[in-house]
C-alpha positions as semicolon CSV with decimal commas, in nm:
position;residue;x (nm);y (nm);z (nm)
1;X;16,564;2,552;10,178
2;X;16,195;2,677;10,232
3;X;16,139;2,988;10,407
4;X;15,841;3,186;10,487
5;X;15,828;3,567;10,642
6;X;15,626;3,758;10,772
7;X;15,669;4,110;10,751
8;X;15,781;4,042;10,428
9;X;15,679;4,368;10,290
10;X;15,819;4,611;10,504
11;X;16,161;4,769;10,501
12;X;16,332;4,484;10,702
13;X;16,127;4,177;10,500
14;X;16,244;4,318;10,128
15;X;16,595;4,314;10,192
16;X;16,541;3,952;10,353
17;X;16,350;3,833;10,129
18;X;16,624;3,917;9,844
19;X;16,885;3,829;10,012
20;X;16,743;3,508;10,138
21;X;16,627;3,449;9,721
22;X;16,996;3,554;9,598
23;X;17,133;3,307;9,863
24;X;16,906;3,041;9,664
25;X;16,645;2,959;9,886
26;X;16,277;2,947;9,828
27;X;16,095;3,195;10,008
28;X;15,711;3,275;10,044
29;X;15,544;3,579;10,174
30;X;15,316;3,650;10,408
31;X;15,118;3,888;10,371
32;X;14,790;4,099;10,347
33;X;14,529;4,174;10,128
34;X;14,641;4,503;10,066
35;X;14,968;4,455;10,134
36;X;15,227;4,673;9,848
37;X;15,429;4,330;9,703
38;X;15,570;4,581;9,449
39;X;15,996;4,496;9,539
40;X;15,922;4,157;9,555
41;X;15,709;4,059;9,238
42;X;16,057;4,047;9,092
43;X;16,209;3,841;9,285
44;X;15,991;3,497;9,206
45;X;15,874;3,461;9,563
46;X;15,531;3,288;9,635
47;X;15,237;3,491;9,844
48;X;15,030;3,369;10,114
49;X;14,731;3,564;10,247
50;X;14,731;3,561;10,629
51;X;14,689;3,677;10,960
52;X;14,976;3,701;11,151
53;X;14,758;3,722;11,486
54;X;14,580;3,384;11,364
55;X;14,690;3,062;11,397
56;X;14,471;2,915;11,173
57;X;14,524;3,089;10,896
58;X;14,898;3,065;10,924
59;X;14,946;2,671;10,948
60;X;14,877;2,622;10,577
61;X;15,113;2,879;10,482
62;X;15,381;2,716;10,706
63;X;15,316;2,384;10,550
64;X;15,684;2,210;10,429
65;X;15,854;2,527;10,534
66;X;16,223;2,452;10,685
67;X;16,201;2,767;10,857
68;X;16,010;3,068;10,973
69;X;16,154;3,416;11,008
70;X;15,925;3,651;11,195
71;X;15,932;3,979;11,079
72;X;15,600;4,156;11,083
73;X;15,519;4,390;11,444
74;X;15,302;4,707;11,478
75;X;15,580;4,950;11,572
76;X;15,484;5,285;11,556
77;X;15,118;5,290;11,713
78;X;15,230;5,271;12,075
79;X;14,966;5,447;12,251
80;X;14,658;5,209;12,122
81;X;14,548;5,030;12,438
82;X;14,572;4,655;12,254
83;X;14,927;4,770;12,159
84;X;15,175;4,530;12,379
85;X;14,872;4,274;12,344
86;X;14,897;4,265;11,949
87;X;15,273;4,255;11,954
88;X;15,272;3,942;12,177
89;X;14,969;3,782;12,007
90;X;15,168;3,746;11,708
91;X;15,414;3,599;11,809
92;X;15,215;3,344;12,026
93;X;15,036;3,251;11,698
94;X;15,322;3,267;11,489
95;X;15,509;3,009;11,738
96;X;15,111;2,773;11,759
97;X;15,146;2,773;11,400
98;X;15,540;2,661;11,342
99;X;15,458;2,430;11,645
100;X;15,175;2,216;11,470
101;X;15,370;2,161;11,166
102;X;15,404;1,746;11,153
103;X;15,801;1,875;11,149
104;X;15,833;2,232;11,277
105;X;16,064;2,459;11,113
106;X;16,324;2,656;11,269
107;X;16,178;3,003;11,393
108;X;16,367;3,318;11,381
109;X;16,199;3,586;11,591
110;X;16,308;3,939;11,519
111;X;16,305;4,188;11,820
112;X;16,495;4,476;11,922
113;X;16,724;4,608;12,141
114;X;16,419;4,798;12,282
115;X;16,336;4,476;12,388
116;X;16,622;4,519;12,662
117;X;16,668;4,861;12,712
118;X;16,994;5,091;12,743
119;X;17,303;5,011;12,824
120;X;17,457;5,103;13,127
121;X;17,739;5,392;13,154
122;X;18,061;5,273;12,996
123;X;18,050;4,965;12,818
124;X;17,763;4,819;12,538
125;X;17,479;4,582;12,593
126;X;17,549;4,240;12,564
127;X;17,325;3,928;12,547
128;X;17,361;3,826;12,871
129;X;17,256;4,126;13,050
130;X;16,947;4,190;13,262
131;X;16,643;4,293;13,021
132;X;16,532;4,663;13,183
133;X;16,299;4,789;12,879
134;X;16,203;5,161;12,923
135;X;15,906;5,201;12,609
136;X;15,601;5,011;12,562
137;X;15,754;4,894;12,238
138;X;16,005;4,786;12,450
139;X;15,791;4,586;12,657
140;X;15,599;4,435;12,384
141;X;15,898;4,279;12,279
142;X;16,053;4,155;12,559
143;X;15,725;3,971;12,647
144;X;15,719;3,863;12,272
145;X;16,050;3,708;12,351
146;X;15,940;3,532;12,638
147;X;15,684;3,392;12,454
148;X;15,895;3,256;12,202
149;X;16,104;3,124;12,508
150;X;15,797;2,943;12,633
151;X;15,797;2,709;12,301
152;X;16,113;2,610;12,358
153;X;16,050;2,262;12,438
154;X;15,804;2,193;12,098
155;X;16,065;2,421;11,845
156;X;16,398;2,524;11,807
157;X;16,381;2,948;11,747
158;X;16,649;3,190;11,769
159;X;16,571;3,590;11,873
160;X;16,777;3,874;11,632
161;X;16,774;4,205;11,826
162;X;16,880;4,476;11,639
163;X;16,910;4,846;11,694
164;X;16,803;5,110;11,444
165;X;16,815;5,005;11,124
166;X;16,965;5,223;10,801
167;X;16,950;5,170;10,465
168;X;16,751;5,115;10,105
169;X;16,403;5,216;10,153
170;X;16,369;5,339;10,476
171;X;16,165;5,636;10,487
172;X;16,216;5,658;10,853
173;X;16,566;5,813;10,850
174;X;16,522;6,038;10,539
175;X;16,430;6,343;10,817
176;X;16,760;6,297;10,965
177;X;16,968;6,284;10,611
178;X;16,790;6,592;10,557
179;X;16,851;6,786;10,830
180;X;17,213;6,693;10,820
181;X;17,232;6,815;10,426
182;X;17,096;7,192;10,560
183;X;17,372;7,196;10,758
184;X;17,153;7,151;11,134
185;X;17,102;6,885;11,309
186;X;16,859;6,838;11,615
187;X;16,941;6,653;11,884
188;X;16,849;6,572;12,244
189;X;17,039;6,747;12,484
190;X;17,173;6,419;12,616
191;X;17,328;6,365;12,269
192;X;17,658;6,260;12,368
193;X;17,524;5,874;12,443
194;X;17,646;5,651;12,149
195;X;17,372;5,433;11,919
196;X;17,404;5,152;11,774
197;X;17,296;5,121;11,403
198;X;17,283;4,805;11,166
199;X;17,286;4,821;10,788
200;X;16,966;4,671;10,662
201;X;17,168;4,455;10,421
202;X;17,387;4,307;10,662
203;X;17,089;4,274;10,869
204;X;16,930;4,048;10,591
205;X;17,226;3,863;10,495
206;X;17,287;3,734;10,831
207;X;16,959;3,538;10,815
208;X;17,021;3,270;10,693
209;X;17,348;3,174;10,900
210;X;17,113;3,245;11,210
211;X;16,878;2,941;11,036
212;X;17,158;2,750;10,946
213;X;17,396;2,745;11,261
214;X;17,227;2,978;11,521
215;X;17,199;2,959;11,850
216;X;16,855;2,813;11,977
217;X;16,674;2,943;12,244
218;X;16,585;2,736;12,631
219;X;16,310;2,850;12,817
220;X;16,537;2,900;13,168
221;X;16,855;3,060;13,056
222;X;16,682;3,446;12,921
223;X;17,008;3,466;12,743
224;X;17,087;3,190;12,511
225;X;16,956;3,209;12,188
226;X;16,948;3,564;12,120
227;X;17,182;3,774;11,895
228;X;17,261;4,150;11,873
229;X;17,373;4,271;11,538
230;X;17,514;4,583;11,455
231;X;17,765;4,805;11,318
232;X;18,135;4,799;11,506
233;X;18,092;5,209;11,516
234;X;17,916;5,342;11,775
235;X;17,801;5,712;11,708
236;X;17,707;5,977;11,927
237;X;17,429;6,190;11,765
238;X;17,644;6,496;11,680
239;X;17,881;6,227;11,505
240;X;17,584;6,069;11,359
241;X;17,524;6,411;11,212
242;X;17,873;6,464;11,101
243;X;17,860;6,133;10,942
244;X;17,547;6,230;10,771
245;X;17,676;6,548;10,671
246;X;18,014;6,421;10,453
247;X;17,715;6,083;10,286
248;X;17,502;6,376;10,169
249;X;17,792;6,587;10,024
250;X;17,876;6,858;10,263
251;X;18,004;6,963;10,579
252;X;17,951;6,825;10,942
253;X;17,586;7,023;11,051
254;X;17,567;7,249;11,363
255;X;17,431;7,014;11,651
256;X;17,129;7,233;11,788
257;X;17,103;7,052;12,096
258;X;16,709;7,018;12,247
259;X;16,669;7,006;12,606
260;X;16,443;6,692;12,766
261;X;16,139;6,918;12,836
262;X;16,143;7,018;12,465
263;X;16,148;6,642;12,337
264;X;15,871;6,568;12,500
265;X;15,652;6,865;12,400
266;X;15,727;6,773;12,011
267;X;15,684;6,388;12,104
268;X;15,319;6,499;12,267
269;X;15,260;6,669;11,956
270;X;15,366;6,426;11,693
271;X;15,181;6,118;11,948
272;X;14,809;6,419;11,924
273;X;14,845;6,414;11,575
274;X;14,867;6,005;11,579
275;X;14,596;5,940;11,782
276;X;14,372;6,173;11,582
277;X;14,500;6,037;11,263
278;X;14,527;5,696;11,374
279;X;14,855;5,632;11,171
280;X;15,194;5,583;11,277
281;X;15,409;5,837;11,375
282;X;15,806;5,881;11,385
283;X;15,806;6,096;11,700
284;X;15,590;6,039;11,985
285;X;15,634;5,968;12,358
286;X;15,732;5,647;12,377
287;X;15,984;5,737;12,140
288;X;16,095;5,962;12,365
289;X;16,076;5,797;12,631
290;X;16,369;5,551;12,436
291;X;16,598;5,856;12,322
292;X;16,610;6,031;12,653
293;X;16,692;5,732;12,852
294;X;17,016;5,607;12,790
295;X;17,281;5,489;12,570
296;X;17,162;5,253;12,293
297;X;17,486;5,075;12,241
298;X;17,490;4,696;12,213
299;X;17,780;4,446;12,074
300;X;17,765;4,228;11,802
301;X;18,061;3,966;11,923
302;X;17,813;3,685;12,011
303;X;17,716;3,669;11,615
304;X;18,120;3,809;11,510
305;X;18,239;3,450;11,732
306;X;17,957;3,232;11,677
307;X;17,802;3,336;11,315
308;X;18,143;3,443;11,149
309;X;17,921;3,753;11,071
310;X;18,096;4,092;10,992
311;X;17,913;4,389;10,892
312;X;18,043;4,666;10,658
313;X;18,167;5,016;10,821
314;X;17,890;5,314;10,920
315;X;18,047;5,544;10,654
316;X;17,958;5,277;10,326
317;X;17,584;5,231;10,487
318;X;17,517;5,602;10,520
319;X;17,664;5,671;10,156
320;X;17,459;5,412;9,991
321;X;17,164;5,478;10,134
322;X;17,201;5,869;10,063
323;X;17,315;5,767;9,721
324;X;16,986;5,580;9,662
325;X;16,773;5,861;9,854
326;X;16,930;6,097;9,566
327;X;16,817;5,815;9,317
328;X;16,458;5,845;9,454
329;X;16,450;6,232;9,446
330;X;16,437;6,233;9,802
331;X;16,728;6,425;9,882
């Protein structure tokens, strides 16, 4: 099968792309000029050079293509004022360009469980519940989805949602490995709320059952279509540190827990040093905004019942990824 991605050089997009490539498929790349195509020279993909915001210039790369898996988003800019407007252009001109194809692939849109905010107190988020976003990321992709939704009658696209993401090459949880190998580990004073995580490789793997088999998306029924996918374990964040503590080789850390007020003064900070940087930050306040809101616990049965998907325990994703950190000198 021919597949293209987007956002193929990101975290996410490099374990697709292999695992897509190992599954025997042929995959091309979008991506920019200057994006790094260093991981996945290797693998024998093709490269296309376009816009994701551009319509144009992504119908020739679609060309043939059985399928479509949307990866690329700006994530960690929240506070630019065309923020929600990029997210959502994207995927409007990702879903013009799948739609013009003579035969339009299938079109797997990859959002987030920001997308539909926390869960409420005492069970996880499933698929079918009310969408209550509490971040502008959140928003962007919940209107992202409903754009997607909108095409329903000219494609046949299925939404991924998953929470946060661990693994290989994600320099976005190396802070938290660390602090948890010191022996302290920060959290929010509301810390006792579980999170939902999903190994990056059993993230990727599941792609291609999702094009296969998935469930497509209707434009009246917000739930259909749509899968979240994550681990069966459900940490709270002094477990999550505990957890991080025995993958990096030592003992569970002392949980320093921050009050609310404090979050936000170190999310000002990190979002002032953003916005006079312009680059993306880790912490800022929409992030905070996300951590201090609720529990971030979703369920995976639609995919478990419907996909025949299973992903690997917490404990073997947080040792191979510390493993590899220690590989990279990180750690």
């Amino acid at each position: 099968m021919r597949i293209v991605v987007t956002g193929a050089s990101g975290f996410v997009g490099g374990h697709v792309v292999k695992a897509l490539v190992e599954a025997g498929h042929e995959v091309t790349c979008i991506v920019r000029e200057m994006s790094n195509r260093k991981r996945l020279q290797p693998l024998g993909v093709g490269f296309e050079i376009a816009d994701v915001t551009d319509a144009e210039s992504l119908r020739p790369a679609f060309a043939g293509a059985e399928a479509v898996i949307h990866l690329a988003a700006l994530l960690k800019v929240p506070w630019r004022a065309t923020f929600i407007d990029d997210n959502v252009a994207g995927a409007a001109a990702v879903c013009d360009a799948v739609a013009a194809q003579p035969t339009p692939p299938v079109l797997i849109y990859c959002s987030s469980i920001a997308a539909t905010g926390p869960a409420g107190q005492g069970r996880a988020r499933v698929e079918t519940d009310e969408p209550a976003p509490v971040s502008r990321y959140g928003r962007a992709k919940m209107l992202s989805e409903a754009r997607v939704r909108s095409y329903a009658d000219r494609l046949a696209a299925t939404i991924v949602r998953p929470p946060m993401v661990m693994g290989e090459h994600d320099w976005a949880s190396l802070p938290l490995y660390r602090m948890a190998q010191r022996g302290l580990f920060v959290a929010p004073r509301v810390s006792a709320r579980k999170l939902s995580i999903v190994d990056v490789q059993d993230l990727a793997a599941v792609m291609a059952a999702v094009v296969e088999r998935g469930q497509r998306v209707v434009s009246d029924e917000p739930s259909r279509g749509a899968y979240f996918l994550c681990s069966d374990e459900h940490p709270t964040f002094p477990e999550l540190g505990a957890m991080l503590g025995a993958a990096t080789g030592g003992n569970a850390p002392f949980v320093l827990r921050i009050p609310g007020p404090l979050t936000q003064v170190a999310a000002a900070m990190g979002e002032l040093i953003g916005r006079v940087t312009d680059k993306p930050t880790v912490l800022n306040l929409d992030k905070a905004a996300e951590g201090l809101a609720g529990h971030w616990w979703c369920s995976s049965q639609r995919a478990v019942d419907g996909l025949g998907w299973h992903p690997r325990p917490l404990a073997d994703t947080l040792g191979r990824t510390a493993a590899w950190y220690r590989d990279q000198q990180w750690l």
